[in-house]
C-alpha positions as CSV (number, residue, x, y, z in Angstrom):
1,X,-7.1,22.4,10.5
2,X,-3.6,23.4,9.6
3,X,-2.1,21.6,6.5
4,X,0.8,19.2,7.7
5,X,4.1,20.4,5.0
6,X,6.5,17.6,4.0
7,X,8.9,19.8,2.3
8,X,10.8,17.3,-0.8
9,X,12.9,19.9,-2.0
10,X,15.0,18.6,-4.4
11,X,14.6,14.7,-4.4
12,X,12.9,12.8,-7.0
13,X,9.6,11.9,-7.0
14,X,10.5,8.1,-6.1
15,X,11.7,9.6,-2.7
16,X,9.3,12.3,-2.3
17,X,6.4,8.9,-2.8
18,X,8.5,6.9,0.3
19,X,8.3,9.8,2.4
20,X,4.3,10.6,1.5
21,X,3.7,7.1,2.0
22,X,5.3,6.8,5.7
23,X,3.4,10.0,6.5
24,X,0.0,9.3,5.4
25,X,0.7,6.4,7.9
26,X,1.2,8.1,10.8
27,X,-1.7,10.6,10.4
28,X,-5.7,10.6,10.8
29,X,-7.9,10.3,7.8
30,X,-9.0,13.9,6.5
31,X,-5.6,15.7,7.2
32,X,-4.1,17.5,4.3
33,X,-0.6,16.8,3.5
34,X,0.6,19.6,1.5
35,X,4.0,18.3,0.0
36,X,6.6,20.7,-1.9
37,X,8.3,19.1,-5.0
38,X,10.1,20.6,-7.7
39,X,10.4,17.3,-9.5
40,X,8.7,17.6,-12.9
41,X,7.3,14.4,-12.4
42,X,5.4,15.3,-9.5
43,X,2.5,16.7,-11.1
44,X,1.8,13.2,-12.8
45,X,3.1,10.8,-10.0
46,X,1.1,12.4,-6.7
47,X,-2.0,12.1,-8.6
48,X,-1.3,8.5,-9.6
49,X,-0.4,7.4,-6.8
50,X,-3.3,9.0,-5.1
51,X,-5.5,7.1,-7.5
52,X,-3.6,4.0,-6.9
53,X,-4.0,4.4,-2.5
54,X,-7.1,5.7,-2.4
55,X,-5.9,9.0,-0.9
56,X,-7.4,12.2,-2.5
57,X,-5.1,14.3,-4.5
58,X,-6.7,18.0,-4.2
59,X,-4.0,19.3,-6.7
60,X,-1.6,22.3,-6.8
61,X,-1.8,24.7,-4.1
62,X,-1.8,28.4,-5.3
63,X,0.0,31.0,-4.0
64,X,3.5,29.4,-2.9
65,X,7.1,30.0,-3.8
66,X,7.7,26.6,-4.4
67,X,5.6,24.1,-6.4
68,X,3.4,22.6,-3.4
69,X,0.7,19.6,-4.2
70,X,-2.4,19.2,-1.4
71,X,-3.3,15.5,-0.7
72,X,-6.3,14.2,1.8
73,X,-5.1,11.4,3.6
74,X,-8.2,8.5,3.6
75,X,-9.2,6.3,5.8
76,X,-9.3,2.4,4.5
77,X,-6.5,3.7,2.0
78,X,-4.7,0.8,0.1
79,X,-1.2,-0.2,1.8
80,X,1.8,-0.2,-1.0
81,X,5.6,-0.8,0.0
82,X,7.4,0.5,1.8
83,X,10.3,1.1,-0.5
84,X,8.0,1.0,-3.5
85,X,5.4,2.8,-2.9
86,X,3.7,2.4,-6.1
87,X,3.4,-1.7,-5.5
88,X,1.6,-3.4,-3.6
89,X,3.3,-4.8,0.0
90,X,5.4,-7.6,-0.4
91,X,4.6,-11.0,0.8
């Protein structure tokens, strides 16, 4: 199966987490999101917040132009916010 790419570019790692968080949303468990981010924080935040979900981080992808990160989307992964996707939902 062909990666799905959710291309960050630029943003910060707060809006690259909001967009990988409505995206793992919409897709079926075992598809691999691989998400390009030059944010230096990126290498610290995907795999926390993959720790946090329960989605797997599989780590930097090899080969690309741009820094790219691979994660498996889960099934049964933990739901955060939608604005704050390192919380939990808000009640």
């Amino acid at each position: 199966m062909t990666p799905v790419v959710l291309d960050g570019g630029d943003r910060r790692c707060v809006l690259l987490l909001i967009e990988l968080r409505k995206l793992t949303t919409t897709l079926p468990a075992d598809t691999v999101i691989h998400l390009i981010a030059t944010d230096p924080a990126a290498p610290i935040d995907l795999p926390a917040w993959c720790h946090l979900t329960g989605h797997g981080y599989l780590g930097p992808v090899q080969g690309q132009d741009r820094p790219t990160f691979a994660v498996r989307v889960t099934a049964g992964a933990v739901t955060t916010d939608s604005a704050r996707p390192w919380h939990p939902p808000a009640r």
